[in-house]
Every structure is written in structure tokens, then in C-alpha cells.
C-alpha positions in Angstrom: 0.0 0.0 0.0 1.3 3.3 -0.6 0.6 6.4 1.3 -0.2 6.8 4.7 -2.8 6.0 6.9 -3.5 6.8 10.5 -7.0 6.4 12.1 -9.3 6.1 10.0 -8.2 9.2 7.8 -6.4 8.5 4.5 -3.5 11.1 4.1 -2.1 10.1 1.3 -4.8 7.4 -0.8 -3.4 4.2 -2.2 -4.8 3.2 -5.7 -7.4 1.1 -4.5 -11.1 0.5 -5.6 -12.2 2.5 -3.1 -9.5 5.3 -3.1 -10.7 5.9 -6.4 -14.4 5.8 -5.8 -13.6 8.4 -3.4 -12.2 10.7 -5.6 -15.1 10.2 -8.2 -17.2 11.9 -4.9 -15.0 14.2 -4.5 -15.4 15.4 -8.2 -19.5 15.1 -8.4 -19.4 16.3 -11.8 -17.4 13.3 -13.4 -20.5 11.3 -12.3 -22.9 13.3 -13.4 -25.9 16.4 -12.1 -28.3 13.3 -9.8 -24.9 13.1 -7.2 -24.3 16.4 -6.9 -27.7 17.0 -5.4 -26.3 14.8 -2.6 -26.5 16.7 1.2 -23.0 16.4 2.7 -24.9 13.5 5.2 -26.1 11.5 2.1 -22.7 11.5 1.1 -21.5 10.6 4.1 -23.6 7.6 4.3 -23.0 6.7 0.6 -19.2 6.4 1.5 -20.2 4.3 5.0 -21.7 1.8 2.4 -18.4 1.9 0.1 -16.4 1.0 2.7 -18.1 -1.6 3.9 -18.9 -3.1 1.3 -15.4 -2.8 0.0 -13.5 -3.5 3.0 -12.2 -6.6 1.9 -10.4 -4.7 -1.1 -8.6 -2.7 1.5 -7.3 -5.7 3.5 -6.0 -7.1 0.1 -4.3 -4.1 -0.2 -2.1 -4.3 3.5 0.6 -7.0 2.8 1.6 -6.5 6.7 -2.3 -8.4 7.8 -2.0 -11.5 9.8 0.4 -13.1 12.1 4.1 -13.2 11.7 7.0 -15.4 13.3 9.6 -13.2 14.6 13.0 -14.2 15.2 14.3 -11.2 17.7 17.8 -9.5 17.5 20.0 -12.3 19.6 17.7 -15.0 18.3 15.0 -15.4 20.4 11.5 -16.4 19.0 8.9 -13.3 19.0 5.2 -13.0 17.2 3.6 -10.1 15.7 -0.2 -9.8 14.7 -1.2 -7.1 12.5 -5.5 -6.4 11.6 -7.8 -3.6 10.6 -10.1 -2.6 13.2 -12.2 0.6 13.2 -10.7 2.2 10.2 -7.1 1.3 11.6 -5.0 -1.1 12.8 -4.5 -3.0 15.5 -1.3 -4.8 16.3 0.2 -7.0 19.4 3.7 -8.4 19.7 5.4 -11.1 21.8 9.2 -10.0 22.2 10.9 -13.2 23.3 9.6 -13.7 27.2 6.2 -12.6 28.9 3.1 -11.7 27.2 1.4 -11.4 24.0 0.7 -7.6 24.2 -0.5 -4.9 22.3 1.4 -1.6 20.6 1.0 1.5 21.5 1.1 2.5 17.7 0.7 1.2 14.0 0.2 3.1 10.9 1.4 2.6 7.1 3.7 5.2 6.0 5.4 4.8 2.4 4.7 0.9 2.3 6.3 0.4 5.4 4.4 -0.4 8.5 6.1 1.5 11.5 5.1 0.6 14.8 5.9 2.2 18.4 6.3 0.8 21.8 6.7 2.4 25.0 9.2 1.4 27.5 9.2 2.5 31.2 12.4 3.0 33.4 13.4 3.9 36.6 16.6 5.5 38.0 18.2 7.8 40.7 20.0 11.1 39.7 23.2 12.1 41.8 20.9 13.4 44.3 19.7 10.2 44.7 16.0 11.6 43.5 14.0 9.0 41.1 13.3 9.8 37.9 11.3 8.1 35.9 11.5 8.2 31.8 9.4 7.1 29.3 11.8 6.0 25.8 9.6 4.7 22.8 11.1 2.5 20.6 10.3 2.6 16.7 10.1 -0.4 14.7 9.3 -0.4 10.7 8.8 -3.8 9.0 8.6 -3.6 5.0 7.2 -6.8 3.4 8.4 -8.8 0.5 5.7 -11.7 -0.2 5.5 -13.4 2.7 9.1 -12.3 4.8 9.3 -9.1 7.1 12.3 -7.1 7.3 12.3 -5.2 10.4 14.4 -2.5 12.3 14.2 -1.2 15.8 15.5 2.0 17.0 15.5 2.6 20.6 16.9 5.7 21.9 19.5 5.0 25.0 18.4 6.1 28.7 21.6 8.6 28.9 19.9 10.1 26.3 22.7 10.0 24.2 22.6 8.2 20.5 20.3 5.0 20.1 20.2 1.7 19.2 20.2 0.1 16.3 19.0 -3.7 15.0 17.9 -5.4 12.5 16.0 -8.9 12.4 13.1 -10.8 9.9 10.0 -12.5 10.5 7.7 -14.7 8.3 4.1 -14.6 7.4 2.7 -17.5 9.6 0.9 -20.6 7.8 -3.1 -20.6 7.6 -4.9 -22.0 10.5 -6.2 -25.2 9.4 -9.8 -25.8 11.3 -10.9 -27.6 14.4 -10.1 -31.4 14.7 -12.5 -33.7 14.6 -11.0 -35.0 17.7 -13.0 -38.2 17.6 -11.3 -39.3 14.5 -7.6 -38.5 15.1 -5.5 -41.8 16.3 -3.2 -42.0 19.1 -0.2 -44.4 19.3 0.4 -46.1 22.4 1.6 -44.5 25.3 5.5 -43.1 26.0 6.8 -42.7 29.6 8.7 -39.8 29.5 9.9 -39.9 33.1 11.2 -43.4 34.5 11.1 -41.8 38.1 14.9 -42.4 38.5 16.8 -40.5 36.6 16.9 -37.9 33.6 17.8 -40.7 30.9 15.8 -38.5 28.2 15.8 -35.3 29.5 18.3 -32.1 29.3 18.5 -28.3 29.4 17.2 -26.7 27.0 20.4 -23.9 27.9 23.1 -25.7 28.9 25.1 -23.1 30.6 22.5 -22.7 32.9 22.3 -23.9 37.0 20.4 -27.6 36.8 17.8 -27.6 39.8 16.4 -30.6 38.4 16.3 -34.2 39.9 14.8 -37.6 40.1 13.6 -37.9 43.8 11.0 -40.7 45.2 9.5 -41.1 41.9 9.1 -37.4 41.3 11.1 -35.5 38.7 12.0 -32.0 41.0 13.3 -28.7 40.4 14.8 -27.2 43.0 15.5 -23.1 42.8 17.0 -21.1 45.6 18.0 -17.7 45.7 20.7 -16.4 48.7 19.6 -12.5 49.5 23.0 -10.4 48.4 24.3 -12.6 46.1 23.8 -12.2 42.2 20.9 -13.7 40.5 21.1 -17.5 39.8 19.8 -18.5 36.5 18.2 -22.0 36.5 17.2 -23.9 34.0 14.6 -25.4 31.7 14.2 -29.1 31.3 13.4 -30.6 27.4 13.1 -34.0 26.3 15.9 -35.2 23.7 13.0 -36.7 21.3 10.8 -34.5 19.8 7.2 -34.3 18.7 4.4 -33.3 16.3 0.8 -33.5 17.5 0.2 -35.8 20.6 -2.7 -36.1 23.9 0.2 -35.4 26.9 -0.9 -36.3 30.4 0.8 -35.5 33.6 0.6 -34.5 37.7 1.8 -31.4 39.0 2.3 -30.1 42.3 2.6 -26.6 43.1 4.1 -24.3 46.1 2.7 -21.7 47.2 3.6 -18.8 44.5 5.2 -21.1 42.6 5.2 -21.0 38.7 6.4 -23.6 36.2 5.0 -24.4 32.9 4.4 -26.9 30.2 5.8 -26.3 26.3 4.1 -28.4 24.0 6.7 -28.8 20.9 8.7 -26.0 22.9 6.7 -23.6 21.6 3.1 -23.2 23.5 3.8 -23.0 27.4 0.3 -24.5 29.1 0.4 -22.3 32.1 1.2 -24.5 35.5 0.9 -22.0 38.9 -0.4 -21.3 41.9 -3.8 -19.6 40.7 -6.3 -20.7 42.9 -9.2 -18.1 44.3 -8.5 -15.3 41.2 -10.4 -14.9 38.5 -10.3 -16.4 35.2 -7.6 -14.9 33.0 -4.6 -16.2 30.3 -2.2 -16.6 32.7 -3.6 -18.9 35.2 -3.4 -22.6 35.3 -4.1 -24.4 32.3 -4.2 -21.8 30.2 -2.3 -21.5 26.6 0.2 -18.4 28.9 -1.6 -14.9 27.0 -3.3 -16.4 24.2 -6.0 -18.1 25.7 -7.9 -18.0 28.4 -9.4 -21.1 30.8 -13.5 -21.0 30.5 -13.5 -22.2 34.4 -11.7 -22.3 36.8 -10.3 -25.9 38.2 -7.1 -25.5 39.6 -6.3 -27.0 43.1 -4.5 -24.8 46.3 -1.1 -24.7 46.2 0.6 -28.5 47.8 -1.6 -30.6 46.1 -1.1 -32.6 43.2 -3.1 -31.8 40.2 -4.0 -33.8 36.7 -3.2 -32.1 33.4 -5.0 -34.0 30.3 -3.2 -31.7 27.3 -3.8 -32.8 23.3 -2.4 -30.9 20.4 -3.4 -31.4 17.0 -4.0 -29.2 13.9 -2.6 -26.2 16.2 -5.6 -26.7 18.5 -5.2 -27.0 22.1 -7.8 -29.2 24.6 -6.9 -28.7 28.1 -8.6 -31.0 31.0 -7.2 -30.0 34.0 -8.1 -31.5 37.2 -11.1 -33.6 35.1 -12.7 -30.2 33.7 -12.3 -29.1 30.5 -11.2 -25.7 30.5 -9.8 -25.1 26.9 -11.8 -27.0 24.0 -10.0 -27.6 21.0 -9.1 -23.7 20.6 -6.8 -22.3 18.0 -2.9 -21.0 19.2 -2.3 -18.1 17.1 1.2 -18.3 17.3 4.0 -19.1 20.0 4.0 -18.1 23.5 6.5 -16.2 25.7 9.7 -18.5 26.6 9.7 -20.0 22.8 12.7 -22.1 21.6 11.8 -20.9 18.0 8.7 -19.5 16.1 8.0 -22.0 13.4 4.7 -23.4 14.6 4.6 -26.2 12.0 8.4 -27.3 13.4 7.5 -30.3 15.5 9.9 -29.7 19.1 10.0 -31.1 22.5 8.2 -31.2 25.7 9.9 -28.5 28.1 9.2 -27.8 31.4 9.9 -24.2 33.0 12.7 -24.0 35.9 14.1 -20.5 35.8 11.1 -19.4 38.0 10.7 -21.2 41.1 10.7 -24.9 42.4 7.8 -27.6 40.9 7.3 -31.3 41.3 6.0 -33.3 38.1 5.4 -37.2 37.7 3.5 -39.6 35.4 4.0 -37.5 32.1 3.2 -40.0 29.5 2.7 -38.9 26.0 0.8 -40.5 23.3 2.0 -39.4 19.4 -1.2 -38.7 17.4 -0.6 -41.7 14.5 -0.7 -40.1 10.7 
């Protein structure tokens, strides 16, 4: 598209069928004496009814619409979903950890889509006074087919100079539709955890601190921080084989606060926390972490063991968790936070979160879904 658009006000028009209709009621007389009779609110209306009834020529138009896998400067895995909404458009991002969240600005300028972000930090001046600064970081994507090139530019907190990087992105593959869940095959059944030792397991960053362990049956992961000391970075445990589309099953047992989760092909963390007593939300346990959202609540308090009933197929998620069905065969639009790449049709492990706190897991068994 070229031009510009912000809002719903077209500052520069790009040759569509609509841009040009527009122009034709701009310039009555090219359509003849019945139009120019036209009140300024029958026009009005008149161009309501274009657009809608056009809107699908516009979309055509906007090369940047749909989901996209990132991969982030330093290689991390990252997401970014692009639609029209109310005459403009509406974008979200995941930048390698934490949420799925939205931008704070999108618009098309010279067939580049340039987005902004907001970042918030805090520091203390000689005077040991906090000040608090707001930087917004600019990002413009330009598309070629179905590839993004992107470039951020963030200016530094001294305030002197900015940053600089570069990084691509993909146009995600369609959604294929619901699966008939009653017809897909499972193989038989995989123990992934013998209960004494991690014979099939790893990190999934080597250079990280292990907590994990076989103990009594239960595969453990033990995290402890020592006040005054730096930060220890644990890590997250993978299988070695890897999978496609599979019904996984497993127990979990939570602490109080704790916070773990489940990546299904390393890519789609099923939320595992201590969330009992708050209200539904993507984050709590069982859900797909940001994208979607339990429909009840089942989860257990924290120090007692609870049953996870997981399948993936088609890039539909089912989620039974404590023998209630919380997420039915829903759609993942892309990958989560925590990611070990973007390609959602790349089949990956099973990883479970360390770096956050301690968790206990056992009976994970795993059933391949048989092509």
C-alpha cells in the first residue's frame, strides 16, 4: 500500500477501488448532475456503504495483515499480529519472554508499516532523587511476499545516541480448522519420566544452574536464591526426542507462588501455577500463557497434586485440567513467551519451566497422534 494511513483518515490514498471511488465523490461532476444534489450527510452515508462493502479490497491491499514469526535480535522467537479494526489497525507483539501484548502505535507510511512501543524506566540522579523516563522504541517492517524485514530503533536512557537492530520475520501458515477430535488416532503410550533419573531429558540452555532431579518417583526442580548474592539462572528441562501433534498427560504439584509451565513442541507454554481463588484470566493454570484464556476455573491450592490432560493437534489446544475441561479444541495463534523458535509447524520437544521457582511433576506420558 502506498501512502499513509492513520486512524481512519487517508492522508495520502493508495490506488485502490475504493480510493478511487472516493475521488469520483470528491469530483461530483465526473459522475454526473443526480450526485451532486447529494446533502453532505447523504454522502456521508453513501461512503459508509463503500467501505463496507469494499473493506475486503482494502485488506488485500495491506501486505503487513496477519500473524508473523519473529525471530528477535539475539535470536530469540517473538510473534507479531497485524488487523484492521475501526478504520485502523490493531497490532500486538510477543518480544521473546512474557506476554502477547499490544502496541501502542501502528500506521502505514510509504509501504512500510512503522510501529511504536513504549518502555518504562526507573533510575536515581546524583541526588539520589527517582526519575522516571518514558523511551519509545520505533520499529518499521517492510514486506516482500510473505518475509518481514524489520528494524528497531530505541533511543538509550543517557539520552545519548540509540540503538540500532535489525531482524526478519515470516508470514505465519493458515490455521487449518478444528479437529475432529473423535477421529484423530493416538499411538500407544510413552513414559517420559522413568522416576529415576533424567535418561531422556536435558537443558534446554546448557550453561545454565540444573535444579532438576529424580527424587522418590518425582522428577523435581529445586530453585534457591541467597539474599545479596547475584541472580542465579536456572534452567529449563526438554526432552531429547521431539514431537508433532500428541494427547500429553501429567501431575503437578505446586508451592505456594510457585510458577512452572508446560511447552508443547517447545513452543506453547500451558500455564502451570499457583492460581487458585482469582479470576479467570490467560495466565492462570491451564491456560495457553496470553493467548488463551481457561473458561472455568479448576485448579487445586497450592501443595496438592493436580492432573493435566493436554492434546495438540491441527494447532488446536484441549486442556482437562483436574477432570474439567477448561480449553476446548481452541486455536494458538502463534508461539508463547519463553519459545525455543517461532516455526509453529516445526515439531519440538516437551519442556518444562525452571528459571522461575521450584515444581514437582510425575507420570507425564505422551501419546504421538498416528498419521
Amino acid at each position: 500500500m502506498s501512502g499513509r494511513r492513520l486512524g481512519s483518515v487517508a492522508e495520502t490514498r493508495p490506488s485502490t477501488p475504493l480510493s478511487k471511488l472516493l475521488a469520483l465523490l470528491d469530483r461530483p461532476a465526473h459522475i454526473g448532475p443526480m450526485l451532486t444534489r447529494f446533502s453532505h450527510i447523504r454522502r456521508a452515508a453513501c461512503l459508509l456503504g463503500l467501505a463496507a462493502t469494499l473493506g475486503t479490497s482494502l485488506a488485500a491491499d495491506n501486505p503487513f495483515l496477519g500473524g508473523w514469526e519473529l525471530t528477535i535480535p539475539g535470536g530469540a522467537a517473538g510473534w507479531l499480529g497485524v488487523e484492521e479494526a475501526n478504520g485502523g489497525l490493531k497490532t500486538s507483539l510477543l518480544w521473546g519472554g512474557g506476554s502477547v501484548v499490544p502496541l501502542d502505535g501502528a500506521k502505514i507510511e510509504k509501504d512500510q508499516l512503522v510501529l511504536t512501543r513504549k518502555h518504562s524506566s526507573r533510575s536515581k540522579d546524583a541526588s539520589g532523587k527517582t526519575i522516571n523516563r518514558v523511551s519509545v522504541e520505533t520499529i518499521t517492517a517492510t514486506a516482500d511476499g510473505d518475509m518481514l524485514k524489520l528494524t528497531s530503533v530505541m533511543p538509550r536512557e543517557n539520552g545519548q545516541g540509540q540503538d540500532k537492530s535489525d531482524f526478519t520475520g515470516r508470514r505465519a501458515p493458515p490455521m487449518p480448522p478444528a479437529p475432529d477430535l473423535g477421529q484423530v488416532k493416538f499411538g500407544d503410550p510413552i513414559q517420559l519420566f522413568s522416576g529415576k533419573d533424567l535418561t531422556g531429558w536435558r537443558l534446554t540452555d546448557p550453561n545454565a544452574i540444573s535444579g532438576w532431579s529424580a527424587k522418590d518417583g518425582l522428577l523435581v526442580n529445586a530453585v534457591s536464591q541467597e539474599e545479596g548474592k547475584p541472580h542465579k539462572n536456572y534452567g529449563n528441562l526438554r526432552t531429547d526426542r521431539e514431537f508433532e501433534d500428541f494427547n500429553l498427560t501429567l501431575e503437578a504439584c505446586v508451592a505456594k507462588g510457585g510458577n512452572s509451565g508446560v511447552y508443547l513442541r517447545g513452543i506453547y507454554e500451558v500455564q502451570v501455577a499457583d492460581t487458585y481463588g482469582r479470576p479467570l484470566d490467560p495466565h492462570n493454570m491451564g491456560a495457553v500463557y496470553s493467548r488463551i484464556k481457561p473458561t472455568v476455573s479448576a485448579e487445586k491450592p497450592a501443595g496438592e497434586w493436580q492432573t493435566m490432560d493436554i492434546t495438540l493437534v491441527d494447532r488446536h489446544a484441549t486442556v482437562i485440567l483436574n477432570g474439567q475441561k477448561i480449553i476446548d479444541n481452541q486455536p494458538i495463534l502463534g508461539c508463547t513467551g519463553g519459545a525455543l523458535w517461532s516455526d509453529v509447524m516445526r515439531p519440538g520437544p516437551i519442556y518444562l519451566q525452571g528459571d522461575h521457582t521450584g515444581i514437582e511433576y510425575r507420570n507425564i506420558v505422551i501419546k504421538p497422534v498416528v498419521k
